[in-house]
C-alpha positions as CSV (number, residue, x, y, z in Angstrom):
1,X,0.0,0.0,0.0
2,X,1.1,3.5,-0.9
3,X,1.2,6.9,0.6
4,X,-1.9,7.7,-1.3
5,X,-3.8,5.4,-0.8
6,X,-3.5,5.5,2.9
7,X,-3.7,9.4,2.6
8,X,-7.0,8.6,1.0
9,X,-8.3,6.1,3.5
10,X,-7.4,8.3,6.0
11,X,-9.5,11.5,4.3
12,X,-12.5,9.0,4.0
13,X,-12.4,7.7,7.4
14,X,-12.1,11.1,9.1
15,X,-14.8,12.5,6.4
16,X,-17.1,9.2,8.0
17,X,-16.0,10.4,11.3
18,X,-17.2,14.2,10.6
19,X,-19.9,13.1,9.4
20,X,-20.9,10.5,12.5
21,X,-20.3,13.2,14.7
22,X,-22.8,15.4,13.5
23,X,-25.2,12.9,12.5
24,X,-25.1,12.4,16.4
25,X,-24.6,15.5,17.4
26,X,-28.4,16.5,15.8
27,X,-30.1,13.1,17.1
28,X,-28.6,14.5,20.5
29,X,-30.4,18.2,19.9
30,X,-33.5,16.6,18.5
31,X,-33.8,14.1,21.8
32,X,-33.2,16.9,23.9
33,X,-36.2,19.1,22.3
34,X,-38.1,15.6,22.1
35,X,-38.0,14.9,25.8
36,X,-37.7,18.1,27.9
37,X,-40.1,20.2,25.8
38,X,-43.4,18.0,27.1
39,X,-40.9,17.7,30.7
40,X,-41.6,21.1,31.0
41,X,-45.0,21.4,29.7
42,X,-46.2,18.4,32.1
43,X,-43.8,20.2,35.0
44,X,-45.5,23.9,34.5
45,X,-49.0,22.4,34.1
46,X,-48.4,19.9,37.5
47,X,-46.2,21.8,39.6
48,X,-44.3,18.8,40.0
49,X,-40.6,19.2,39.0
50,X,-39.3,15.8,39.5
51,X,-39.7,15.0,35.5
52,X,-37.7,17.7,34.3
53,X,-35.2,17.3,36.9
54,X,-34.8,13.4,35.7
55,X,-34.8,14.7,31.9
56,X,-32.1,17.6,32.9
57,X,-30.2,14.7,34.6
58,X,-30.5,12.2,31.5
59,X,-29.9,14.7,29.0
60,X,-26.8,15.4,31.0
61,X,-25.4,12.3,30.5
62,X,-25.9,12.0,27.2
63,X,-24.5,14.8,26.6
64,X,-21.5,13.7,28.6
65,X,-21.2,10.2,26.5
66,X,-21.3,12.5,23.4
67,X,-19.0,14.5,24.0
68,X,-16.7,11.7,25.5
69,X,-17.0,9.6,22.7
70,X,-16.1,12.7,20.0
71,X,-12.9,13.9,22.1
72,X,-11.6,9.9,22.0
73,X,-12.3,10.1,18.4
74,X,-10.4,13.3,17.9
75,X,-7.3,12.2,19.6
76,X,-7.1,9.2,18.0
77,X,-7.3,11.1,15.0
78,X,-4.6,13.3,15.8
79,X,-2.8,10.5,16.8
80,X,-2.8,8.5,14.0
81,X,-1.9,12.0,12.0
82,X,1.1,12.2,14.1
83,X,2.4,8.6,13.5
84,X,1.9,9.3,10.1
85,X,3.7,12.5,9.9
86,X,6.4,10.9,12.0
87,X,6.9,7.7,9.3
88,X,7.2,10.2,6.2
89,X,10.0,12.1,7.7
């Protein structure tokens, strides 16, 4: 295998990377609208908080997994960009 076509395997798997991470990223925002929108509704019509509290809580970890998951995928990134850079000099 050559230089370009790792180079290009490279470019697709970070482009499929990208494109994860937003792809996520909105299925994240649109759960978020999905579950604490009626939370709040049933919360202001109730006056019982305990539902938004719990979807506060959940959306925090998932938020939290998210964001975990797209920093480990970023370093390894870089990572692999440094070995890289490393062999070809």
């Amino acid at each position: 295998m050559n230089a370009t076509t790792s180079t290009a395997g490279s470019t697709w798997r970070d482009g499929a990377v990208k494109t994860i991470g937003r792809v996520l990223l909105t299925l994240m925002i649109a759960t978020n609208v999905i579950v604490l929108a009626p939370a709040a509704v049933f919360c202001v019509i109730t006056g019982q908080y305990t539902p938004i509290i719990v979807s506060i809580a959940f959306s925090g970890v998932c938020w939290w997994f998210l964001l975990r998951t797209l920093r480990a995928l970023a370093e390894k990134r870089r990572a692999k960009k440094a070995l890289m850079s490393a062999t070809q000099n």
